[in-house]
VOGU-3710 file (C-alpha; in Angstrom, 3 decimals, decimal comma):
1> xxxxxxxxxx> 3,782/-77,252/38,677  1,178/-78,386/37,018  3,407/-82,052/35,806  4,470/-82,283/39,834  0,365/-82,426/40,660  -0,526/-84,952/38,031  2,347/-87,148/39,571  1,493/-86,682/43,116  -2,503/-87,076/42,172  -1,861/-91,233/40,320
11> xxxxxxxxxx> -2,651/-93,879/42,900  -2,526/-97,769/42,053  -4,849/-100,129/44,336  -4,220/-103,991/44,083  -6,020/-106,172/45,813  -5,197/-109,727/46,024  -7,329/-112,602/47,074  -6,837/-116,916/47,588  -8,699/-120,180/48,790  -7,819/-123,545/49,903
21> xxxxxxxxxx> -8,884/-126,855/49,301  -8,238/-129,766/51,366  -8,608/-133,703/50,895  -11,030/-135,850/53,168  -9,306/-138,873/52,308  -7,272/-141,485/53,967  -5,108/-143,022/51,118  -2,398/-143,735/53,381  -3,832/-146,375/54,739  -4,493/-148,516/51,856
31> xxxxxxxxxx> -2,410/-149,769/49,168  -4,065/-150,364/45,724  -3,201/-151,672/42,225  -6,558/-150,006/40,436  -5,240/-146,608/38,391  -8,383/-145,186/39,777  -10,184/-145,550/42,956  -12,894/-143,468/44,482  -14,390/-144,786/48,356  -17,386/-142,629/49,559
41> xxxxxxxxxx> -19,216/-142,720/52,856  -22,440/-141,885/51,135  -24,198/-141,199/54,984  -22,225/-138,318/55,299  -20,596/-138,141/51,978  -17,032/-138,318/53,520  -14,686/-138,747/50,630  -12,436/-142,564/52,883  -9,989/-142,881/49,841  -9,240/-141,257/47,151
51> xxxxxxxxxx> -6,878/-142,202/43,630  -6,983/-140,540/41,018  -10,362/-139,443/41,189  -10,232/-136,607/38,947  -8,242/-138,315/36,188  -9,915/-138,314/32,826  -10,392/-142,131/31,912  -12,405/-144,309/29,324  -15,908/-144,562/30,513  -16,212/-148,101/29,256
61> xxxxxxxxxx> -20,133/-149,395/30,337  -20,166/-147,288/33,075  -21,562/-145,177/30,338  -25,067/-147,197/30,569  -25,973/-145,525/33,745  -26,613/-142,527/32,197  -28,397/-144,705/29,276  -30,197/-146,170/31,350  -31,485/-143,315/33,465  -32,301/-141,119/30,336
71> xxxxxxxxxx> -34,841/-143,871/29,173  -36,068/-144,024/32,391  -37,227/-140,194/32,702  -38,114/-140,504/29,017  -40,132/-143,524/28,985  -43,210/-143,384/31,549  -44,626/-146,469/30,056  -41,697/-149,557/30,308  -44,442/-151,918/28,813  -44,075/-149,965/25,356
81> xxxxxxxxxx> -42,349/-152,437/22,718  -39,602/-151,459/20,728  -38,602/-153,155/17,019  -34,901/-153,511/16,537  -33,702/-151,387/13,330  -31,028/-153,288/11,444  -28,452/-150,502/11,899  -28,708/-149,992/15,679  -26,573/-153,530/14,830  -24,450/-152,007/12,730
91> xxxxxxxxxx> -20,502/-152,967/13,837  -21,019/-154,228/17,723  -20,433/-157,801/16,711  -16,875/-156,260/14,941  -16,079/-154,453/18,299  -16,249/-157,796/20,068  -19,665/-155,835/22,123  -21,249/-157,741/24,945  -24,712/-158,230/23,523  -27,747/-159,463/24,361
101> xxxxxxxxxx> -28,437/-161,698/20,781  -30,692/-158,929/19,691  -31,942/-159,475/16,093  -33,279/-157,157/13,622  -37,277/-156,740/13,611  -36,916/-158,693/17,133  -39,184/-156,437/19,087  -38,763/-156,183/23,222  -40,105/-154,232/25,879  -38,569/-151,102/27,445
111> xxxxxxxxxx> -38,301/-152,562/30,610  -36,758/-155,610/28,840  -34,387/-153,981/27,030  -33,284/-151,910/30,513  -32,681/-155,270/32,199  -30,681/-156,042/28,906  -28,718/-152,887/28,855  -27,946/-153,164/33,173  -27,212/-157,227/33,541  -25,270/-158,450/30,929
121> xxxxxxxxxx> -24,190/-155,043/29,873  -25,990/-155,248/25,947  -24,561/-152,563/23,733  -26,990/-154,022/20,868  -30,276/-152,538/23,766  -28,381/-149,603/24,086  -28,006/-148,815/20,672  -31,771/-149,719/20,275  -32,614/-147,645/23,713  -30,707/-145,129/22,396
131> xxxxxxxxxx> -32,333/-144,788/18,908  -35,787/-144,813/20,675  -35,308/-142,195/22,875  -33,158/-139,852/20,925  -34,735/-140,641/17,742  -31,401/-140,962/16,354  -28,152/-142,484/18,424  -26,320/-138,606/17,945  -29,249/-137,028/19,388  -29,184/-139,427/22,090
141> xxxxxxxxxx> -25,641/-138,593/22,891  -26,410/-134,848/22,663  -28,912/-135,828/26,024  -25,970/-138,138/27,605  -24,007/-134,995/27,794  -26,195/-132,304/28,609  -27,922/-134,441/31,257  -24,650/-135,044/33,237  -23,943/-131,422/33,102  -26,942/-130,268/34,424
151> xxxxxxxxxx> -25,266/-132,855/37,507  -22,378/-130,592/37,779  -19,832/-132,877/35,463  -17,200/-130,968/34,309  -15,160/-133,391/33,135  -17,618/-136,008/31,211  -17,805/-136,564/28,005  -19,781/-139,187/26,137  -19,451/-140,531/22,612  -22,028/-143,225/22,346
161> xxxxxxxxxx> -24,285/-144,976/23,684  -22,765/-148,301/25,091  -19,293/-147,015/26,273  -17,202/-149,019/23,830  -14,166/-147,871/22,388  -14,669/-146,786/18,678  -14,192/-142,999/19,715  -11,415/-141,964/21,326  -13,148/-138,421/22,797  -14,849/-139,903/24,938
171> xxxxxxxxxx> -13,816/-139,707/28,787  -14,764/-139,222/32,240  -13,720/-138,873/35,712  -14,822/-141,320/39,162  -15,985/-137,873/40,925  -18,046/-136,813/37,897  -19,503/-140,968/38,027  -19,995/-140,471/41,670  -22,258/-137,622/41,137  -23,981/-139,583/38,122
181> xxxxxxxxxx> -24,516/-142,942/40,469  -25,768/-140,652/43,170  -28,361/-139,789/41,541  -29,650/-142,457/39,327  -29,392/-144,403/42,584  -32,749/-141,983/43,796  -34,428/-143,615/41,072  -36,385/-146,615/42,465  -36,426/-148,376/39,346  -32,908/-148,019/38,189
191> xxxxxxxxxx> -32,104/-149,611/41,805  -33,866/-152,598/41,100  -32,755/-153,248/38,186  -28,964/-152,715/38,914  -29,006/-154,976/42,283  -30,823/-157,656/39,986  -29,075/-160,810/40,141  -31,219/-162,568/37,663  -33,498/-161,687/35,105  -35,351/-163,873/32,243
201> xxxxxxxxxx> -36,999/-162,584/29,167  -39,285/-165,181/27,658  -38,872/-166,033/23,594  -39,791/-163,883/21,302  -40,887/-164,310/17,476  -37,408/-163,935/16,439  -35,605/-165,372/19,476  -37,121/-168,671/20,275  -35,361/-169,317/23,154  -35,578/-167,794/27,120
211> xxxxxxxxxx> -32,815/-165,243/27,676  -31,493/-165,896/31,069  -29,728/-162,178/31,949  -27,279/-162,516/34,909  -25,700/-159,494/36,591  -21,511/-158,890/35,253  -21,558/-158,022/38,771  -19,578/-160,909/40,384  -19,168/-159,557/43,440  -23,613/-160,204/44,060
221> xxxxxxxxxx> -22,761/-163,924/43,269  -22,197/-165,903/46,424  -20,933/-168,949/44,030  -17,937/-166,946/43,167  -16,022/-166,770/46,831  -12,753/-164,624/45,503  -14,976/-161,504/44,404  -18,447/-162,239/46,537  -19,131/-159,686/49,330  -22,565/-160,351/51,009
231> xxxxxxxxxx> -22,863/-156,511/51,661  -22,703/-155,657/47,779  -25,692/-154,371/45,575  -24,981/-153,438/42,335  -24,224/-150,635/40,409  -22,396/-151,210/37,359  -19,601/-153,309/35,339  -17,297/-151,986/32,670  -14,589/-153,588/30,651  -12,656/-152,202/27,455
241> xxxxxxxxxx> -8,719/-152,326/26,121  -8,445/-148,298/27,367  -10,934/-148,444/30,232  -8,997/-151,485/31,969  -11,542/-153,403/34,748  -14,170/-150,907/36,038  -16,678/-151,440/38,456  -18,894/-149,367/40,322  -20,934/-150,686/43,691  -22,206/-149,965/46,968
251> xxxxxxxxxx> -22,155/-151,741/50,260  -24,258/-151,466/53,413  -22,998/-152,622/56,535  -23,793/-152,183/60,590  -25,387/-148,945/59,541  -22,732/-147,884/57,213  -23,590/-147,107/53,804  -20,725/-146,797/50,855  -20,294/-145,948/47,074  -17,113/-147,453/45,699
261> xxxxxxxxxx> -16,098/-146,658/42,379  -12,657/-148,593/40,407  -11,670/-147,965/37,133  -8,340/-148,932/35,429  -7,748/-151,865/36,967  -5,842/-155,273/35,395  -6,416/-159,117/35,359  -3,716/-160,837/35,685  -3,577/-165,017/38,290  -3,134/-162,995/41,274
271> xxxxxxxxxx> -3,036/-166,029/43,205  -1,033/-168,692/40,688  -4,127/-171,117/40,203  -4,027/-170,970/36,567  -7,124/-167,941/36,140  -7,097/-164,909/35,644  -8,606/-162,706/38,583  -10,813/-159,481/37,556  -8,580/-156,723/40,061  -11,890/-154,559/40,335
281> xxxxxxxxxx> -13,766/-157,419/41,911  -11,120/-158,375/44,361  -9,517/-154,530/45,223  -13,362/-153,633/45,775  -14,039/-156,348/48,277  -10,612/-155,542/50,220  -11,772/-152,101/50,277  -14,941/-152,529/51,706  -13,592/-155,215/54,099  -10,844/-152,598/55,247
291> xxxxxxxxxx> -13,720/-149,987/55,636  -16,181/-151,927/57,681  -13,736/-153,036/59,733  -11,177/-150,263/60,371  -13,290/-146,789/59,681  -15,984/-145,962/62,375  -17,933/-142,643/63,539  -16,315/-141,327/66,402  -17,218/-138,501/68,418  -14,880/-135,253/68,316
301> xxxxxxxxxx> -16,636/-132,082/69,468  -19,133/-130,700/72,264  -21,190/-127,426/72,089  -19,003/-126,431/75,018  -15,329/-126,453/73,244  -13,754/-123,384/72,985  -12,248/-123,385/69,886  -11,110/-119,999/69,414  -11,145/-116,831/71,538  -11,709/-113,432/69,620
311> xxxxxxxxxx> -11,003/-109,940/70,460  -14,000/-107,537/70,606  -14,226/-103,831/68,954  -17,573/-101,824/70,100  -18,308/-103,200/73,717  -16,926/-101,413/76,928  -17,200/-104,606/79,449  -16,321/-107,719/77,045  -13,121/-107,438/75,282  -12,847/-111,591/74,423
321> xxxxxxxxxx> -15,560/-113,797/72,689  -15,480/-117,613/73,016  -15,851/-119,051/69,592  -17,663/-122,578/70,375  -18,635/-125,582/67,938  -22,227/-124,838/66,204  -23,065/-128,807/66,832  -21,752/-131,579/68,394  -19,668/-133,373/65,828  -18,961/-136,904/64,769
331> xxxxxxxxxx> -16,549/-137,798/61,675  -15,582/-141,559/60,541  -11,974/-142,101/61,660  -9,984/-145,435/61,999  -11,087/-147,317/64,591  -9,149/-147,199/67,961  -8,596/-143,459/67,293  -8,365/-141,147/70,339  -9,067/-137,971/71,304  -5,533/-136,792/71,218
341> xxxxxxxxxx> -5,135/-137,944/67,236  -7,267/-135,360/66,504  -7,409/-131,828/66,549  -9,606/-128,855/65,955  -8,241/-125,866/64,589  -9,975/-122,474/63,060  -9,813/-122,074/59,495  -7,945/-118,528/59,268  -9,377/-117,855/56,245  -12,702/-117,900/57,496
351> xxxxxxxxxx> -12,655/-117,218/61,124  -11,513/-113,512/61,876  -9,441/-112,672/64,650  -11,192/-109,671/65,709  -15,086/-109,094/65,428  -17,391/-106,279/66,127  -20,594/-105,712/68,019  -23,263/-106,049/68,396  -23,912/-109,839/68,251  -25,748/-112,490/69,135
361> xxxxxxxxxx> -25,371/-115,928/71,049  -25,061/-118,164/68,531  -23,956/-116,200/65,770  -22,101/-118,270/63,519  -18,689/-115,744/63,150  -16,251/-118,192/61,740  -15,315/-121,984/60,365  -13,165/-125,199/62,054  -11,270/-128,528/60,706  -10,816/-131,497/62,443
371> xxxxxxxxxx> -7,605/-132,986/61,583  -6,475/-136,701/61,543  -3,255/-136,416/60,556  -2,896/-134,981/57,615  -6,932/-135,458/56,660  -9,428/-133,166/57,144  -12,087/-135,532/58,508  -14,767/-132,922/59,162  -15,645/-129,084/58,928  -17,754/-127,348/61,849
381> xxxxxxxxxx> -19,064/-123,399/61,889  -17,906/-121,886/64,591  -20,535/-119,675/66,797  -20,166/-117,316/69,589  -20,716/-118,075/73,389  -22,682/-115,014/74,694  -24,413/-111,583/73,377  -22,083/-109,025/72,930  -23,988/-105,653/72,815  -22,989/-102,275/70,884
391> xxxxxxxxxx> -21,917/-99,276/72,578  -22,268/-96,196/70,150  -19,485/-94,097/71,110  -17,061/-96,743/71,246  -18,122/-97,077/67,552  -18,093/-93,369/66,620  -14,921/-93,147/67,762  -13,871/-96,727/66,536  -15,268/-95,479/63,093  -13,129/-92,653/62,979
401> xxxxxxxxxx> -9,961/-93,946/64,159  -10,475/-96,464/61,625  -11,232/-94,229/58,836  -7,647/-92,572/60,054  -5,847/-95,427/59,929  -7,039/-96,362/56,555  -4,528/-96,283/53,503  -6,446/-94,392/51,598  -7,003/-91,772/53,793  -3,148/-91,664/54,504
411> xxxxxxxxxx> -2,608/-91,284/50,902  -4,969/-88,196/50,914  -3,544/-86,578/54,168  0,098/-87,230/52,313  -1,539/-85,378/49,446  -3,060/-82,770/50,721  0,147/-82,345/53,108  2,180/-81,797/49,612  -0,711/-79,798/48,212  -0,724/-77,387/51,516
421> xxxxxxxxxx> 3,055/-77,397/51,413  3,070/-76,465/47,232  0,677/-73,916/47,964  2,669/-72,288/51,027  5,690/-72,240/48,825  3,386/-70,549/46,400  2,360/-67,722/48,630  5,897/-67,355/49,773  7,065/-67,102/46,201  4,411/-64,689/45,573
431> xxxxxxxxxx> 4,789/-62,603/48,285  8,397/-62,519/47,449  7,903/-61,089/44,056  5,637/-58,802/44,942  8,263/-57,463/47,520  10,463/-57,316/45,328  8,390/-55,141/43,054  7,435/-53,078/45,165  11,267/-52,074/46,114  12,110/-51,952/42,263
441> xxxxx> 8,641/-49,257/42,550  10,290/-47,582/45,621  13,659/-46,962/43,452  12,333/-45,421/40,398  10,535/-43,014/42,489
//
């Protein structure tokens, strides 16, 4: 008896939850030869295109950014003058570095050295930024890394200061860059310097010549016509054998702001004249061309939309809610895109199907997409249309029909019915012996 209790007594509960993620993007539309390519509509930061974007790559100079930016919350004073140390030298000139024809004891302001590191892409002012800042270049690195994951980068990880490729570990991702450049781009300072065209730094008493810094960013120089955009301000230039062409810029345009990152790309004479054309330069202008002129903000929702009608537990006179658009809602399609090529639809994982009262007008109760095509485009919360007041003994009653109807409390009414059924074949057994005592009493008297 006791065995057939302990089995009937052992109840297992799993409970099972999931999410889903969608993409923003429309990489459909565009074909490109970059490995990686990241478009971002930083106004409303609506992810246009998107390839590769979490694929762990070769940082290449990109790395400088966050060089650049640690100095910069370092260093209050730029005017402070830093002497080159013979070993912040050590091996660029082996790796083939882009330098700046820093020499040892040559000594060079901060902000100098910044417009160094940002133009012409110096590895020898990183090294010496770097060393500065850090104290040593591996304590420097430690910051690189612990900076860009206080930015939420997951999937960064830096090996030196310049970005070259003498370490293999080191790797990052054009969403984790996007973050960086997001928010180096707050800093005032670090936008001057990276939309810089030109920059001169007058001799010093070991360099006794004017260096004249100009921006690797071809795509700011109106004498170059294959990779000039007139909408382009910086952000950053990167080229190594594992990083491939990498550039990072942003465009402004008819009130449209974007952050286009490309990394991976070749060089190869694209167009048979006998030079080699840098991919990043030329896929980034086609991008932004395509953008400004296909992708616009359209409107797609009213306040008034019904979006979803509910049922209603608690309430004697409404049995329905209207679920209706929080906001009116805009989202950047491709141009020429009607009404009809887009649609609204409730998240089911968010939006329930039933609610309960009381509640209020306005209420947000559950979550839309808006769908173009296959692309989310936008998210809205969903809110409801009127009040919907409580009614107490619908929800007594509610309450305990719902306790009822529970599984748990059909598991204990299927127990108890087997306890109550054990313990009536108990009695009965009991009763029977006892009868049957009794007669075996009656005989022997």
């Amino acid at each position: 008896m006791r065995k057939l209790l302990s089995i009937l007594l052992v109840i297992v509960i799993l409970i099972t939850t999931f999410s889903v993620t969608a993409s923003a993007s429309f990489n459909s539309l565009l074909e490109t030869e970059s490995d990686i390519v990241l478009l971002v509509n930083t106004d409303s930061e609506t992810v246009i295109f998107d390839k590769n974007a979490d694929k762990k790559s070769a940082p290449a100079s990109l790395t400088k950014i966050v060089t650049c930016m640690l100095v910069l919350e370092n260093c209050p004073d730029l005017s402070v003058e830093i002497t080159c140390k013979r070993e912040c030298l050590n091996g660029l000139y082996a790796m083939n570095a882009s330098t700046a024809g820093i020499v040892a004891g040559e000594t060079l302001s901060i902000k100098n050295l910044l417009y160094c590191l940002m133009l012409p892409s110096a590895a020898d002012a990183a090294n010496i930024l770097a060393d500065y800042v850090g104290g040593n270049i591996d304590n420097f690195v430690v910051m690189m890394n612990d900076f860009v994951a206080k930015l939420g980068c997951k999937d960064t990880k830096f090996v030196n200061a310049h970005g070259l490729d003498e370490d293999p570990n080191g790797y990052t991702t054009a969403n984790d860059l996007y973050k960086i450049t997001k928010y180096a781009l707050k800093n005032t300072t670090f936008k001057e310097i990276t939309s810089t065209k030109r920059y001169d730094i007058s001799p010093t008493e070991k360099y006794p010549y004017t260096r004249y810094l100009h921006n690797t960013n071809k795509m700011m120089n109106a004498g170059i016509p294959d990779y000039y955009h007139k909408s382009v301000s910086g952000v950053k230039t990167g080229t190594t054998e594992k990083a491939g062409r990498c550039v990072i810029t942003t465009a402004s345009q008819d009130g449209y702001n974007y952050m286009l990152i490309v990394m991976g790309a070749p060089q190869y004479d694209i167009d048979n004249d006998g030079v080699e054309e840098n991919v990043a330069f030329t896929e980034s202008k086609k991008i932004y061309n395509w953008a400004f002129d296909n992708i616009e903000l359209t409107k797609i929702t009213n306040t008034t939309d019904v979006i979803k009608v509910v049922d209603v537990k608690y309430n004697s006179k409404i049995d329905h809610l209207r679920l209706l658009p929080k906001e009116e809602m805009s989202a950047l399609v491709p141009l020429g895109t009607e009404s009809g090529s887009l649609i609204v639809q409730p998240i089911e994982s968010e939006t329930p199907s039933v609610v309960k009262a009381p509640i209020k007008k306005g209420d947000v109760l559950g979550k839309a997409e808006i769908l173009y095509g296959d692309n989310v485009v936008a998210t809205v919360d969903l809110v409801a249309a009127e009040d919907v007041d409580l009614n107490v003994f619908l929800l007594i009653f509610g309450t305990i029909g719902d306790i009822l109807s529970t599984p748990v409390f059909k598991v204990l009414f299927i127990i108890l019915a087997v306890l109550l059924i054990i313990y009536i074949l108990l009695i009965i057994r009991k009763n029977r012996i006892k009868a049957q005592r009794k007669k075996i009493r009656m005989i022997k008297g």
